[in-house]
DRENLUMVO-925710 format. One record per residue (C-alpha): residue number from 1; x, y, z. Coordinates in Angstrom, 3 decimals. Each point is the difference from the previous one (the first is absolute). Example, Ala and Ser with C-alpha at 12.3 -4.5 7.8 and 13.67 -1.06 7.14 Angstrom:
2
i X Y Z
1 12.300 -4.500 7.800
2 1.370 3.440 -0.660
This chain:
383
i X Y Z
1 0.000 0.000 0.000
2 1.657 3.499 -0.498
3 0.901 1.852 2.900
4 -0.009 3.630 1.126
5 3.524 0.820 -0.375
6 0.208 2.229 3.663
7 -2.482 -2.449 2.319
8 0.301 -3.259 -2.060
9 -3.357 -0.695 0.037
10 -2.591 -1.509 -2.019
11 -1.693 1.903 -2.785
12 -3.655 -0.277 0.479
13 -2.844 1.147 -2.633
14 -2.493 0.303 2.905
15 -1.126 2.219 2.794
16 2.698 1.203 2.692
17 -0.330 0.416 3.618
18 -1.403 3.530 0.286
19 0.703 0.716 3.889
20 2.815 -1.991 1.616
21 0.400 1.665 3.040
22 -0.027 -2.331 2.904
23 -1.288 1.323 3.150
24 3.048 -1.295 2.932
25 -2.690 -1.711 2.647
26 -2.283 -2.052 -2.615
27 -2.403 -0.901 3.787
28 -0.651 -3.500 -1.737
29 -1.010 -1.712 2.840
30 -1.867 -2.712 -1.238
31 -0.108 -2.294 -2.724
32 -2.171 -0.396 -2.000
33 -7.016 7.273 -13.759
34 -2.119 1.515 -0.061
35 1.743 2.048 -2.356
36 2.684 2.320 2.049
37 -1.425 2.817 1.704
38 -3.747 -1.283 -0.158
39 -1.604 -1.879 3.361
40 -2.017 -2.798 0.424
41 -2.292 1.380 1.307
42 -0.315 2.951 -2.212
43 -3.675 -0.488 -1.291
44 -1.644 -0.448 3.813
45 -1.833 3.410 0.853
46 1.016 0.255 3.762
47 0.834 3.420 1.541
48 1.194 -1.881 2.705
49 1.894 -2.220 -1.824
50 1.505 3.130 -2.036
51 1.073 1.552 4.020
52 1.632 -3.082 0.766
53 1.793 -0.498 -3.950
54 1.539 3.477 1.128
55 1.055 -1.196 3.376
56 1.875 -3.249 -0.694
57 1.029 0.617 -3.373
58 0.628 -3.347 -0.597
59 2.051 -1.539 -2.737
60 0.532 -3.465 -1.711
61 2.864 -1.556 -1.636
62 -0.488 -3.595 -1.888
63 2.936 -2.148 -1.499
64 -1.575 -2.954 -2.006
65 3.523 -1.839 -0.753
66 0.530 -3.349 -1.713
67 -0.500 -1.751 3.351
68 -1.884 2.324 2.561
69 -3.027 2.335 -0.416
70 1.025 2.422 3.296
71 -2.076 2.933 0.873
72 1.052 2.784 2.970
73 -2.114 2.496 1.189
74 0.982 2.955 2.140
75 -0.563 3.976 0.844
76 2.748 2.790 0.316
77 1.953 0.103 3.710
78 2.384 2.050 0.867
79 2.853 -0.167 -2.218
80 -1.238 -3.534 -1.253
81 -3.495 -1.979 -0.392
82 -1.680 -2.288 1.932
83 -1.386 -3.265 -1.082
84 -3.914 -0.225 0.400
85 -0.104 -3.168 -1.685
86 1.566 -2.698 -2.441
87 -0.754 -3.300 -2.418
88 2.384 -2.509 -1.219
89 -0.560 -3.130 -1.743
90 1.782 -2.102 -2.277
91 -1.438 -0.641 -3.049
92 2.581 -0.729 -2.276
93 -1.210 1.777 -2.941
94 3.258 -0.648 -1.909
95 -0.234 -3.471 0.331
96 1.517 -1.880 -3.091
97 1.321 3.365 -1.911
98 3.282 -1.978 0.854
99 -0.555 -2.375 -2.247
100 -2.809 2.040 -2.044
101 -1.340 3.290 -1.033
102 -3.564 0.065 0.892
103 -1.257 0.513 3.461
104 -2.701 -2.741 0.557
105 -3.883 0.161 0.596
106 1.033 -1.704 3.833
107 2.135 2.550 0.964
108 -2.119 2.950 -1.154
109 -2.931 -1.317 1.951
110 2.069 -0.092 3.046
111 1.294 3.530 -0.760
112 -3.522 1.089 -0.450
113 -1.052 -1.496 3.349
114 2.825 1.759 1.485
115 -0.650 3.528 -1.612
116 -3.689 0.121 1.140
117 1.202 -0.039 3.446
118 2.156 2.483 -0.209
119 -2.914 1.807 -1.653
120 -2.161 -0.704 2.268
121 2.749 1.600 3.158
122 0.780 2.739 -2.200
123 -4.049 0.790 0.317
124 0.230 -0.224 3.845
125 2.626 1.864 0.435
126 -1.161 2.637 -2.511
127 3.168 0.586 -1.580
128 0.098 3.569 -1.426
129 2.988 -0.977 -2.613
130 1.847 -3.367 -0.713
131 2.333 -1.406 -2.697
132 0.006 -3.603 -0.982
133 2.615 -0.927 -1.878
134 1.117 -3.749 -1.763
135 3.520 -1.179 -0.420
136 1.475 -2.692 -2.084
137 -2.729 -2.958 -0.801
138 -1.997 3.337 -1.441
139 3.248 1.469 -1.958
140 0.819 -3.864 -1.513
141 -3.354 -1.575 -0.834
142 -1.242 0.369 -3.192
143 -3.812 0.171 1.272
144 1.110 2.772 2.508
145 -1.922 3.196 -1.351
146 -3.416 -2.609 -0.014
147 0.587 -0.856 3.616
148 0.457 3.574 0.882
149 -3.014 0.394 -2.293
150 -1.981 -3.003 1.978
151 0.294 1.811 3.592
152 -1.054 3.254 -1.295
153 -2.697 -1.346 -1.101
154 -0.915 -2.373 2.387
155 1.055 1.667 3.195
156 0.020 3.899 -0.954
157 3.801 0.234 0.545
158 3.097 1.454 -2.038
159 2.825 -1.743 0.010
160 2.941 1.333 -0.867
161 2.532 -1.801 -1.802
162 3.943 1.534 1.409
163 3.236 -0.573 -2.131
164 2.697 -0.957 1.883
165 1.933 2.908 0.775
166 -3.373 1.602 1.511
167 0.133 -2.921 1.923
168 3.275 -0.093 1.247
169 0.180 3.925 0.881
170 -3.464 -1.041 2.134
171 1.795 -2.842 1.649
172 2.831 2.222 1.503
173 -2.207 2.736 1.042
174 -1.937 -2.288 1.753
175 3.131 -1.318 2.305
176 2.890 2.175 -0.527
177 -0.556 1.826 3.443
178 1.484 -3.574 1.261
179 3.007 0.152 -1.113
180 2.933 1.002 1.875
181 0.205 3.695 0.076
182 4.209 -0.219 0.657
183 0.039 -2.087 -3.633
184 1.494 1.391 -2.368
185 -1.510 -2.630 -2.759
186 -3.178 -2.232 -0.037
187 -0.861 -3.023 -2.050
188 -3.658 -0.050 0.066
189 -1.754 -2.959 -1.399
190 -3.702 -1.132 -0.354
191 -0.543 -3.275 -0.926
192 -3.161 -0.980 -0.839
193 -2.349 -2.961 -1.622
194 0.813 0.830 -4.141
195 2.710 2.923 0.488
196 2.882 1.040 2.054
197 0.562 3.692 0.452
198 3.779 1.150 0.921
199 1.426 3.836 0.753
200 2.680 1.626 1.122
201 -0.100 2.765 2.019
202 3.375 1.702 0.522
203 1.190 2.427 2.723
204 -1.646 0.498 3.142
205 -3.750 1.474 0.664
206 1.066 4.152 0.323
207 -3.391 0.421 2.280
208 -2.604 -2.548 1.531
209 -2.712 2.132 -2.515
210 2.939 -0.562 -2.847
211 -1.880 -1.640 -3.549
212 1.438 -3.616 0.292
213 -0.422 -0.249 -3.557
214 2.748 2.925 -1.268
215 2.408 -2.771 1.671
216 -0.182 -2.641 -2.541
217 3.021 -0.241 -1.993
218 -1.747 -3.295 -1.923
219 -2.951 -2.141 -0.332
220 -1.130 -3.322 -1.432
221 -2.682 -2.059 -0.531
222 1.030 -3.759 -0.302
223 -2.975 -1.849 -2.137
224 -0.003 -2.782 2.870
225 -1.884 -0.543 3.450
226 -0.684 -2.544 2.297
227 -3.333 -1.877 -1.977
228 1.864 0.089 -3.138
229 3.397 -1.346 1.321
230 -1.635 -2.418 1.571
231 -2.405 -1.147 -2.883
232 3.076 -0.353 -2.062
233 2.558 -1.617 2.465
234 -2.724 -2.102 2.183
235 -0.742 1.570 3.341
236 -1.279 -3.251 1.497
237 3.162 -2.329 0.352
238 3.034 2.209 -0.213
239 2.987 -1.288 -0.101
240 3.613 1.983 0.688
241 0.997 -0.470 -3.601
242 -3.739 1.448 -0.781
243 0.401 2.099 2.281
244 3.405 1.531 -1.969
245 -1.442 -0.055 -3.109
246 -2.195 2.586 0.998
247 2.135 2.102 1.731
248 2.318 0.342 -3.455
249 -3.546 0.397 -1.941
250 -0.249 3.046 2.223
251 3.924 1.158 0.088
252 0.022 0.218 -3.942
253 -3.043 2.005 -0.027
254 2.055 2.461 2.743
255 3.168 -0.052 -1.885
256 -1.203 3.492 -1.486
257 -0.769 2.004 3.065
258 2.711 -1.170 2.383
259 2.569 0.740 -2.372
260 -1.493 3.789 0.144
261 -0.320 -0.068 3.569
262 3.363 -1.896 1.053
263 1.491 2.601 1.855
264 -3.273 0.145 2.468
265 1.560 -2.736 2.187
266 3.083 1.754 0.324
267 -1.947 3.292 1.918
268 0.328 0.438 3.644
269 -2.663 -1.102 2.077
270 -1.278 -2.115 -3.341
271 -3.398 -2.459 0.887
272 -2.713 -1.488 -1.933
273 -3.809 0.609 0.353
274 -2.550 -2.565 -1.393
275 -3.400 0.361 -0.347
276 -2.080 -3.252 -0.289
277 -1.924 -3.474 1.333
278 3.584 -1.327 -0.730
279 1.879 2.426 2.943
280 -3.182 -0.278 2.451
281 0.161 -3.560 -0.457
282 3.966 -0.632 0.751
283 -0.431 3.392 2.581
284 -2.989 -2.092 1.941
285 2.107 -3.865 -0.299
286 2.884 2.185 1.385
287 -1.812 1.205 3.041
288 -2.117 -3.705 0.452
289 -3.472 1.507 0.091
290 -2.568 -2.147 1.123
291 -2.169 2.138 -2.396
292 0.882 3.508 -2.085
293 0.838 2.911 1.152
294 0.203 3.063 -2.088
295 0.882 2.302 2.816
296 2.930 -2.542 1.043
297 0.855 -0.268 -3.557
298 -0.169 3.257 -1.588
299 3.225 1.526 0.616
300 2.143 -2.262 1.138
301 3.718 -0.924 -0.850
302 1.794 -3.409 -0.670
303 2.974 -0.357 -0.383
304 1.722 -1.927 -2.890
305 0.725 -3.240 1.624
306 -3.805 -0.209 1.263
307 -1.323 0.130 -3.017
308 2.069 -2.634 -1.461
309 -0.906 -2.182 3.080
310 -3.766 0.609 -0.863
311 0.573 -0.857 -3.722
312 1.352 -3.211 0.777
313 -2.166 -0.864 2.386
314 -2.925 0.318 -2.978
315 2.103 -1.858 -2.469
316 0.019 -2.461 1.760
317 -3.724 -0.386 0.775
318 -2.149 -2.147 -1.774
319 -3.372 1.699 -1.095
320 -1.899 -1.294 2.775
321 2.085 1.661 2.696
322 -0.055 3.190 -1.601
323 -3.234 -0.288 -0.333
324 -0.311 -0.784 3.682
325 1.940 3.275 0.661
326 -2.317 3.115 1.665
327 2.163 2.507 -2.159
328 -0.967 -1.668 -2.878
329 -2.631 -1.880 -0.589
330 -1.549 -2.739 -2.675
331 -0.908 2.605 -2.528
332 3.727 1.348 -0.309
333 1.824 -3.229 0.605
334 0.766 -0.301 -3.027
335 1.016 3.203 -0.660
336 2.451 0.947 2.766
337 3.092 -1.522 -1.326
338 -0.354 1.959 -3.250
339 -0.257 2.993 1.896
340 3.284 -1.258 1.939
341 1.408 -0.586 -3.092
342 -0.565 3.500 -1.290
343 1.056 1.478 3.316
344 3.533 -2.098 -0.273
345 0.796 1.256 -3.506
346 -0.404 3.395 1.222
347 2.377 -0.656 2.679
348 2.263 -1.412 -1.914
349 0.727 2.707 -2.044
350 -0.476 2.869 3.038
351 1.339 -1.605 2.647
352 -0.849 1.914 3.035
353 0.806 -1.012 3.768
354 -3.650 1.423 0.886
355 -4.024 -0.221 -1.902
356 -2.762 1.576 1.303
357 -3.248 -1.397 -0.278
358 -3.164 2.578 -0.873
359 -3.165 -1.227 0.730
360 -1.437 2.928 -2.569
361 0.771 1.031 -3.248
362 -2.136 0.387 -3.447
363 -3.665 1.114 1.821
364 1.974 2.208 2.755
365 1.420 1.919 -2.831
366 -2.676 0.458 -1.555
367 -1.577 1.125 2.853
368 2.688 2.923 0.564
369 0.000 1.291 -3.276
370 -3.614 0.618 0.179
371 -0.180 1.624 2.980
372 2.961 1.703 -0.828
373 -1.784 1.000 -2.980
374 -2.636 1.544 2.233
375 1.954 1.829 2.606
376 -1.269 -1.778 2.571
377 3.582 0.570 1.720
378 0.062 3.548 -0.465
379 2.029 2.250 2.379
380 1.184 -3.373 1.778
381 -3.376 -1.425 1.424
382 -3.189 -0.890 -1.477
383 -2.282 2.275 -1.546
């Protein structure tokens, strides 16, 4: 692909990322379109209802990836937002686009069912503006624009279909106030079910209000994720030589950008960041959680030895005990050591002594940007 010759990065025909600014305290506390900038609820005659739209002012971001449909609610705070409520589901919409190019009438029906509950919150919560956005199984299928066609219809919503550098500038806005403010470089890295999104953000933050954003010195956006690794490698009995051959599936496909960005490592104070089910995951093993734990998660450091310890430990699991595992789960058994596998190629080329794991990422960005977009920060506190 050519290549901007001052940031390196991909040349895209489609919409940029209009506000990037990324407030410092995103107040994501909890886990968890209508067309952007129309609610819900718009068409219900309430004066009450309009006193109360005025008073919470709240917002919705939805990322419908390859594997999850994940929707986050939340109203302005002080110098952040607050979650008022969230949805996520897999539904594995992508399913077979690693061996195809048609997203299949099982998968849309479970994306359906998943989208009319977020509808149906959005509605509750009477969401003055939201933006829902689709990634990768949207970008690749050839029946894409008729899905997006299909829930408009159906459901009343307007999805938006991202390229991939929108979505990687979202991704770091969302969780660049994690990383280390004494870093003076950042590999951040999203990795999710079709696509993996990778930036570099060079030199340190110059303010906690500083645009995350004007930092990145390159981006990528690696045509692999977790559901189509695993569809084309086998997710279900992996093997260490299986488990290789993805990792050098992934490390040609990164040759690119860490050759731009191989002096990153060499920066004082140098970590990475990831963003993803993948990070939680090893995060949560890490820890030994009885059950998740986003606030235990989100946040935290490991160190490079831990990880590898955790990695292991999955390889060699059969399917079962992964399964078996609270941080996991049947649905993404068979996912997990993709994402691993992903996770180690990046490593391999950046090797860092320290990762942080963000529990946030695509919808929190979102989120910021719009309310950005609406000064609801202005003069340092809500308005």
């Amino acid at each position: 692909m050519p290549r901007d010759s001052s940031l390196t990065v991909k040349v895209d025909a489609t919409t940029d990322v209009k506000d990037r600014r990324a407030d410092p305290s995103p107040g994501a506390e909890n886990d968890a379109s209508w067309s952007s900038g129309q609610s819900p609820a718009q068409s219900a005659p309430s004066g009450r209802r309009e006193a109360r739209r005025r008073s919470t002012r709240s917002y919705a971001a939805l990322d419908l990836g390859t594997n999850n449909c994940r929707l986050l609610i939340a109203e302005p705070a002080h110098f952040g937002f607050r979650v008022t409520d969230a949805f996520s589901r897999i539904v594995r919409l992508g399913e077979g686009l690693g061996l195809g190019n048609s997203l299949s009438e099982d998968a849309i029906e479970r994306t359906i069912d998943a989208l009319r509950v977020c509808r149906d919150k959005m509605i509750a919560k009477e969401v003055i503006r939201a933006r829902l956005v689709a990634t990768e199984a949207c970008r690749l299928a050839e029946n894409g624009a008729s899905f997006i066609e299909r829930v408009r219809s159906d459901l009343d919503l307007d999805l938006e279909i991202v390229d991939r550098k929108t979505e990687a500038y979202l991704a770091v806005t969302g969780c660049a106030a994690l990383a280390d403010p004494k870093a003076q470089s950042v590999i951040i890295f999203d990795i999710g079910g079709g696509s993996t999104e990778i930036a570099w953000l060079d030199g340190p933050a110059p303010h906690a209000f500083a645009d995350p954003c004007k930092r990145i010195r390159a981006w990528d956006s690696l045509p692999v994720g977790v559901v189509t690794l695993a569809e084309r490698h086998g997710g279900v009995d992996v093997t260490p030589e299986s488990f290789e051959g993805m990792v050098e599936e992934v490390s040609e496909l990164l040759i690119d950008f860490a050759l731009v960005a191989a002096q990153a490592g060499r920066a004082r104070n140098f970590h990475l960041l990831g963003t993803s089910g993948t990070v939680t995951t090893v995060g949560g093993i890490h820890l030994g959680l009885a059950r998740y734990d986003r606030r235990r998660v989100d946040g935290m450091w490991m160190r490079n030895g831990e990880i590898s310890t955790v990695m292991d430990r999955l390889l060699h699991s059969n399917f079962q005990q992964r399964a078996e595992n609270p941080c996991i789960g049947r649905e993404r058994a068979d996912l997990v050591l993709a994402g691993c596998a992903i996770l180690e190629a990046i490593r391999r080329a950046f090797p860092a002594d320290r990762l942080r794991i963000a529990d946030r990422g695509l919808r929190e960005g979102i989120l910021m940007n719009m309310m950005r977009e609406d000064s609801v920060w202005r003069g340092g506190s809500q308005r």
